[in-house]
C-alpha positions as CSV (number, residue, x, y, z in Angstrom):
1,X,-0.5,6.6,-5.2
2,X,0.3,6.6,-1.7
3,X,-3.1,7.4,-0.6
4,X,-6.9,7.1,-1.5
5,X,-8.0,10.8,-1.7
6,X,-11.6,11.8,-1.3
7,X,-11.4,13.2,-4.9
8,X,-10.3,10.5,-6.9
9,X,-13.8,8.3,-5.9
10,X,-16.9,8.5,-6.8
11,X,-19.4,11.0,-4.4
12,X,-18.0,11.5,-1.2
13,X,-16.8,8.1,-0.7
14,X,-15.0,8.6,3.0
15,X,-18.1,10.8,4.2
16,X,-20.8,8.1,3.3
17,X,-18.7,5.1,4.8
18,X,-18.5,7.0,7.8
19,X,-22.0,7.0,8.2
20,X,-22.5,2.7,7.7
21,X,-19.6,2.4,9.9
22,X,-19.6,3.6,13.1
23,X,-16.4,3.8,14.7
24,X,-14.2,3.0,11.6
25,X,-11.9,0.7,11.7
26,X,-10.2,-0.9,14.9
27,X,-8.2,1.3,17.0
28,X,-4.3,-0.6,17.1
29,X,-3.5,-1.8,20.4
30,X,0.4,-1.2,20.1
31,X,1.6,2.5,20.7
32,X,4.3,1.8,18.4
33,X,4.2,0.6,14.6
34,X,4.5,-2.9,14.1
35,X,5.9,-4.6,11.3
36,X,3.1,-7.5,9.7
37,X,2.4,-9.4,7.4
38,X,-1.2,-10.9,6.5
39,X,-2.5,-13.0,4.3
40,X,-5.2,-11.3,3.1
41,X,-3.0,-8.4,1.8
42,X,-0.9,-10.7,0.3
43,X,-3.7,-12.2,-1.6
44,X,-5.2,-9.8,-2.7
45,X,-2.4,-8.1,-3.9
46,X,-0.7,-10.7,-5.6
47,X,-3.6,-11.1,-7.7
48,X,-3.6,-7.6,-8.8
49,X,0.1,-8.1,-9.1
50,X,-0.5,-10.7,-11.7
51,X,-3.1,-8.8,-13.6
52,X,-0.3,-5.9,-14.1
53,X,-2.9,-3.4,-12.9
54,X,-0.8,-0.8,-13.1
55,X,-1.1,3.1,-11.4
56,X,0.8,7.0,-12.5
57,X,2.6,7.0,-9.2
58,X,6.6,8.0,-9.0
59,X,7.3,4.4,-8.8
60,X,5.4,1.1,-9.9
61,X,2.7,-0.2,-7.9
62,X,3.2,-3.5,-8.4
63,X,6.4,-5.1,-8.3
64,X,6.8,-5.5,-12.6
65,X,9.3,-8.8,-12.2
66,X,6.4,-10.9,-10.2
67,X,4.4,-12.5,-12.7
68,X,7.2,-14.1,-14.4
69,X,8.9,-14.6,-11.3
70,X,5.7,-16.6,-9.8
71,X,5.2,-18.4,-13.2
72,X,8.8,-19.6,-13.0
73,X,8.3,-21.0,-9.6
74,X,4.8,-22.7,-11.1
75,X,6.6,-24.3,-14.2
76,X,9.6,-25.7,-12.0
77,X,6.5,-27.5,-9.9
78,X,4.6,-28.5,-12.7
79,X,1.3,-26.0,-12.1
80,X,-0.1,-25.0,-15.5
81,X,-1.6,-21.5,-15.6
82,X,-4.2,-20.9,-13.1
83,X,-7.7,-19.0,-13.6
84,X,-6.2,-15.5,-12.6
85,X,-3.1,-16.3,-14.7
86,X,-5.2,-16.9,-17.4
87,X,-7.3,-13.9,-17.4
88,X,-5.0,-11.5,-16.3
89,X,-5.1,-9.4,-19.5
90,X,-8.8,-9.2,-19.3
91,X,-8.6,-8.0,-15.5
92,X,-5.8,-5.4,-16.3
93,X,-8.0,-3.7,-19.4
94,X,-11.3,-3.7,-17.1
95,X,-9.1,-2.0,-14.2
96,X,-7.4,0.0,-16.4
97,X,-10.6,1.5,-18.1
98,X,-12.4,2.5,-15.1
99,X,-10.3,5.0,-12.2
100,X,-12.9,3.8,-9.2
101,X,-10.8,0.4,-9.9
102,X,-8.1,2.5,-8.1
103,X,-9.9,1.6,-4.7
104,X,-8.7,-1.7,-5.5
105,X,-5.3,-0.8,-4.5
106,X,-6.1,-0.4,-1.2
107,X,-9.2,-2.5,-0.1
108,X,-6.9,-4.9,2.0
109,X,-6.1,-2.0,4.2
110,X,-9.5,-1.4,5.0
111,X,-9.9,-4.8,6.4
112,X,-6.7,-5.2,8.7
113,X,-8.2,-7.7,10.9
114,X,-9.9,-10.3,8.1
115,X,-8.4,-13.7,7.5
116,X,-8.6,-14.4,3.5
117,X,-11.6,-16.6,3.3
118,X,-14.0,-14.2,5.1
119,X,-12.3,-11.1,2.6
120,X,-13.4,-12.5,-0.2
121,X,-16.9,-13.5,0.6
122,X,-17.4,-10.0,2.0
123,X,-16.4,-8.9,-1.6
124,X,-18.5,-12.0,-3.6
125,X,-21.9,-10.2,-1.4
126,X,-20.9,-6.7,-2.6
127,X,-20.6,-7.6,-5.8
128,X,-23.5,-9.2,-6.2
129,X,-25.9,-7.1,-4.2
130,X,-23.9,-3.8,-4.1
131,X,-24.5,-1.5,-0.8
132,X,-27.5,-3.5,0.1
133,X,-25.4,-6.2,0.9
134,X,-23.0,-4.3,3.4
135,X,-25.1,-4.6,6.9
136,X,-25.1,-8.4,6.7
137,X,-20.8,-8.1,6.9
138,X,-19.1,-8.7,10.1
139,X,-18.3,-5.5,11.7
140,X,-14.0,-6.2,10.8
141,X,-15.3,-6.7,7.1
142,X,-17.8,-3.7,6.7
143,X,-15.3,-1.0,6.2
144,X,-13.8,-2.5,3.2
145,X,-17.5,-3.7,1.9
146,X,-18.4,-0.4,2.2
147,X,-15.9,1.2,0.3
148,X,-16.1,-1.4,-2.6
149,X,-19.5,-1.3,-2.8
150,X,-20.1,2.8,-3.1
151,X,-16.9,2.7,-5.5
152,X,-17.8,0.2,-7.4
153,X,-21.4,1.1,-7.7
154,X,-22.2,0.1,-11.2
155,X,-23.2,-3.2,-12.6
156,X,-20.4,-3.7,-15.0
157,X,-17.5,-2.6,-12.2
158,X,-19.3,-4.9,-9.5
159,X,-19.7,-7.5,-12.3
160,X,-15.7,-7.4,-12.7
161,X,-15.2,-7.2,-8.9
162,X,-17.0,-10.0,-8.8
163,X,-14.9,-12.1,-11.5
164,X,-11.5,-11.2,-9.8
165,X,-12.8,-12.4,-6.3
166,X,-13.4,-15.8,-7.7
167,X,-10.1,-15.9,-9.6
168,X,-8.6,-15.6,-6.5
169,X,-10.9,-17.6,-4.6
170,X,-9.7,-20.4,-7.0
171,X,-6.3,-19.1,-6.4
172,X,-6.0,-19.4,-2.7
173,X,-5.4,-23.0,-1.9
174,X,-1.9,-22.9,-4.4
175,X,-1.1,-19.3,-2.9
176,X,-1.7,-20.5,0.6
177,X,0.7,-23.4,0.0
178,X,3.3,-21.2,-1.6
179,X,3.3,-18.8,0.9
180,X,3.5,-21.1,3.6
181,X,7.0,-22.1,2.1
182,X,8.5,-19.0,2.3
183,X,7.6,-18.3,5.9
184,X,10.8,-18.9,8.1
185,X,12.6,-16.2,5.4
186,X,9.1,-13.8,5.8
187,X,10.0,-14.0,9.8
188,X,13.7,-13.3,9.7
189,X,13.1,-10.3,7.0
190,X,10.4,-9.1,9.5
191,X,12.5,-9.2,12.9
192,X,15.1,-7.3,10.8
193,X,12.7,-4.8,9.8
194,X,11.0,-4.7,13.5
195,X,15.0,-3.7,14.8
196,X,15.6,-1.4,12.0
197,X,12.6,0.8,12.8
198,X,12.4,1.0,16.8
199,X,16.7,1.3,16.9
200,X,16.8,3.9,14.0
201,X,13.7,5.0,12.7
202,X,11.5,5.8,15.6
203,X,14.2,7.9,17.5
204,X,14.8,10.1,14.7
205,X,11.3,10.3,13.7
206,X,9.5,10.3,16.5
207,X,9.2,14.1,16.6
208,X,7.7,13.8,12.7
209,X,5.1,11.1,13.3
210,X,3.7,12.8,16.3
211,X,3.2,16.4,14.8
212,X,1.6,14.2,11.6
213,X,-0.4,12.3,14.0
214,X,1.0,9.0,12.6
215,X,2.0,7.9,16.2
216,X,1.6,4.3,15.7
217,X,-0.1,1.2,13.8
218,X,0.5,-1.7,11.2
219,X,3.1,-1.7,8.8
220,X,2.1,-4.7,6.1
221,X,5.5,-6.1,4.3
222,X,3.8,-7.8,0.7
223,X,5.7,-9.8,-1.9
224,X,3.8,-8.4,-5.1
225,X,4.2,-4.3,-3.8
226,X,6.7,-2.3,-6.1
227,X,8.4,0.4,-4.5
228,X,5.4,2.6,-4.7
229,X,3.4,1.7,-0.8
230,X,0.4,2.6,0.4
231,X,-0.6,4.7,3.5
232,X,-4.4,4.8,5.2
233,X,-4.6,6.7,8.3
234,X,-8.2,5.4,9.6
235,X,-10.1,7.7,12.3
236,X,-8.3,11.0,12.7
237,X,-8.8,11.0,16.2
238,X,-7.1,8.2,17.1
239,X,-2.8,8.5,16.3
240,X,-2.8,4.8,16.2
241,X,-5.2,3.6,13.6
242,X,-2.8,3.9,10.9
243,X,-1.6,0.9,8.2
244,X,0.8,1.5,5.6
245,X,1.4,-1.3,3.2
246,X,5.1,-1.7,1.7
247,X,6.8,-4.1,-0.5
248,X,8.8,-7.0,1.2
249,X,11.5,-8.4,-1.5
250,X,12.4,-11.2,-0.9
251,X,16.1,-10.9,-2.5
252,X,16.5,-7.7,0.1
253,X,17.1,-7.4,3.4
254,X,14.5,-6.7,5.8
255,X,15.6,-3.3,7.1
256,X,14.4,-1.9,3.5
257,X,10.6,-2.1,4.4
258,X,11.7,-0.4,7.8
259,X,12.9,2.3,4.9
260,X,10.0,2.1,2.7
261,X,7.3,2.6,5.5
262,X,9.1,6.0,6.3
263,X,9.0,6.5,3.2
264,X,5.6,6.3,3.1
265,X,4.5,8.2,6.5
266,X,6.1,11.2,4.9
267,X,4.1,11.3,2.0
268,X,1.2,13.5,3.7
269,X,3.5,15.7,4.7
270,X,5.6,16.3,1.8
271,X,2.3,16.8,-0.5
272,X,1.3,19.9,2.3
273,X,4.4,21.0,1.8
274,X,4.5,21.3,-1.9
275,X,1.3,22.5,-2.3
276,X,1.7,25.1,0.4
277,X,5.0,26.6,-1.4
278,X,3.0,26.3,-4.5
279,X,5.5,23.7,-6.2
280,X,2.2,21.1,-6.6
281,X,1.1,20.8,-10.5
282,X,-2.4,21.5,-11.2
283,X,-2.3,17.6,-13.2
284,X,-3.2,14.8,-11.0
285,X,-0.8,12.4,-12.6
286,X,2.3,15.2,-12.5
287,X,1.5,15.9,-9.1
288,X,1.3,12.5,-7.5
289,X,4.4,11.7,-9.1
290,X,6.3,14.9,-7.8
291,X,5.0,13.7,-4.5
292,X,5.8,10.4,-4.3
293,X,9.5,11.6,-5.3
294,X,9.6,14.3,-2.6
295,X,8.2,11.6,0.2
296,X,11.5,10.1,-0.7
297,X,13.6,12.6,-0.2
298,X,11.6,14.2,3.0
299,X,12.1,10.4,4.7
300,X,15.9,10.8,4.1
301,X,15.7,14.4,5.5
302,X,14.2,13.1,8.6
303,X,17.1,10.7,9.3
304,X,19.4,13.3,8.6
305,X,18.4,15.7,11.4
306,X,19.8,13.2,14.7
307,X,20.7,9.7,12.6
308,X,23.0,10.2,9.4
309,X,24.3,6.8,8.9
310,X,21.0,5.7,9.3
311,X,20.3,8.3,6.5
312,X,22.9,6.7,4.4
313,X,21.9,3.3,4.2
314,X,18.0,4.6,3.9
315,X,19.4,6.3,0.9
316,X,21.3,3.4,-0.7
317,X,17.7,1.2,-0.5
318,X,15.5,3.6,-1.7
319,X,17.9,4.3,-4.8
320,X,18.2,0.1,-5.2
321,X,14.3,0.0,-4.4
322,X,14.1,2.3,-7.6
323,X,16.1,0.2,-9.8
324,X,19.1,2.3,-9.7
325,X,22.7,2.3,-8.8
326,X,23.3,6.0,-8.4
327,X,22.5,8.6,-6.2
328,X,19.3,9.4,-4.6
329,X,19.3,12.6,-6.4
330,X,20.2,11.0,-9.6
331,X,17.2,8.5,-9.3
332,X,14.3,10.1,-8.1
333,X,15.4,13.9,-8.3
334,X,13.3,17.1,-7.5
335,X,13.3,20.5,-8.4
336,X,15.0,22.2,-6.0
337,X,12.5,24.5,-5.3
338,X,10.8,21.7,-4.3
339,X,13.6,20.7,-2.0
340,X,13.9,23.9,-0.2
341,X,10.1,23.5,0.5
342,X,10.4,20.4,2.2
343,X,13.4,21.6,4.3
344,X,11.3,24.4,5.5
345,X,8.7,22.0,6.5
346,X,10.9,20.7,8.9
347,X,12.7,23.5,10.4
């Protein structure tokens, strides 16, 4: 699920926000990508991370290790089982019962430039008084209450919206402090990342991003992401408003969301090309997993053309990133008519 398709919410979703937002979302002022992290997404993510909302794409959404990870790190400091922790089953059946929860996985994206506090009181108003509520946002946070609140247009699904926001309103102060701790180690896996992409990355795909009109914008690196990312490109007429969220592990080094974010960036294209060589199964689920594989595979394509080291090592993490020691091909394979396709793509 590297990307919130017009089909998969409910009436026209992109089409009506357009109209309550003028102008979308902020324009980037960097014309390269930079690598970020915010709070917000990490928030926000973490709690969905802990719910074990889970999604069909290649890879999981959610990083599976992190809610016994984060519960060990509670226990050792004494915190008993917050609110979220304790309703996380109840959050992951709603979500899981009703696909517009999907837009969940991406709401944090649509609201690049919100600090936490603000996020969640956007979403508190849009549960409670659904589209109505939406003009009385600030314009950073009207995107994102926009979305929710023509997604999540029934009384039940803004009812549950509205249960998770204060779960993680109560959740904030102990996630604040925890994140706080790790962020010297956040820093030096971001600076790797940052070098990774402008020495490597952007040189050999700088020919790619600009025919895809992913020029620039905001890579997010998040603790709770599984290898499965996330990719918004915002106004089409501007290259730069772009964010792609990716996971940031904290056991890894920071190069691999350099890797991941590629990743990512060539899912649009490698869907096209599928479809267009008619490889793309008619099932939503079997095609957005034959995607997400291929998106692999096109990233490491890319690096091959002018940087094959780089290619290498890009390999080696997305095969780790997948939980597997073996080959690229062994982990995440595709047919290979579905590898010819994407090779064509490129010529």
């Amino acid at each position: 699920m590297s990307r919130l398709t017009v089909s998969s919410c409910r009436g026209g979703l992109l089409a009506l926000v357009g109209l309550l937002v003028a102008g979308g979302l902020p324009a980037q002022e960097a014309s390269r990508w930079a690598m970020r992290s915010s709070a917000s997404a990490d928030l926000w993510f973490h709690g969905l991370a802990l719910a074990r909302f889970s999604g069909f794409g290649a890879q999981p959404l959610y990083d599976p290790a992190y809610p016994a990870s984060t519960r060990r790190l509670r226990e050792r400091a004494g915190v008993a089982p917050t609110s979220l922790e304790r309703q996380a089953d109840d959050f992951r059946d709603a979500f899981a019962a009703d696909s517009s929860f999907e837009v969940m996985h991406f709401l944090p994206l649509y609201m690049l430039t919100v600090e936490p506090d603000e996020m969640l009181a956007a979403l508190d108003r849009v549960s409670r008084e659904g589209t109505q509520g939406v003009s009385a946002l600030s314009p950073r946070a009207r995107f994102g209450g926009a979305t929710a609140a023509q997604v999540l247009a029934t009384p039940a699904e803004r009812a549950t919206l509205g249960r998770f926001v204060t779960a993680l309103k109560e959740e904030w102060p102990l996630y604040r402090a925890e994140r706080a701790a790790a962020s010297d180690a956040r820093s030096t896996q971001l600076a790797a990342a940052t070098r990774t992409w402008e020495q490597q990355v952007a040189p050999a795909a700088q020919s790619f991003l600009r025919a895809e009109r992913l020029d620039a914008g905001v890579v997010l690196a998040v603790p709770a992401l599984g290898a499965e990312g996330r990719l918004f490109a915002g106004d089409p007429g501007d290259r730069r408003d772009n964010v792609v969220a990716v996971a940031l592990d904290p056991s890894a080094d920071g190069e691999v969301v350099a890797w991941l974010a590629l990743k990512e960036l060539a899912f649009p294209a490698a869907r096209r090309s599928l479809e267009a060589a008619g490889q793309l199964p008619a099932d939503r689920v079997a095609a957005e997993q034959l995607t997400g594989r291929a998106a692999v595979h096109m990233g490491a394509m890319i690096l091959e053309r002018s940087a094959p080291a780089a290619a290498g090592r890009y390999r080696a993490a997305l095969s780790r990133s997948a939980g597997c020691e073996g080959s690229l091909d062994s982990c995440l394979p595709i047919p290979p008519a579905s590898r010819a396709a994407l090779q064509a793509s490129l010529k």
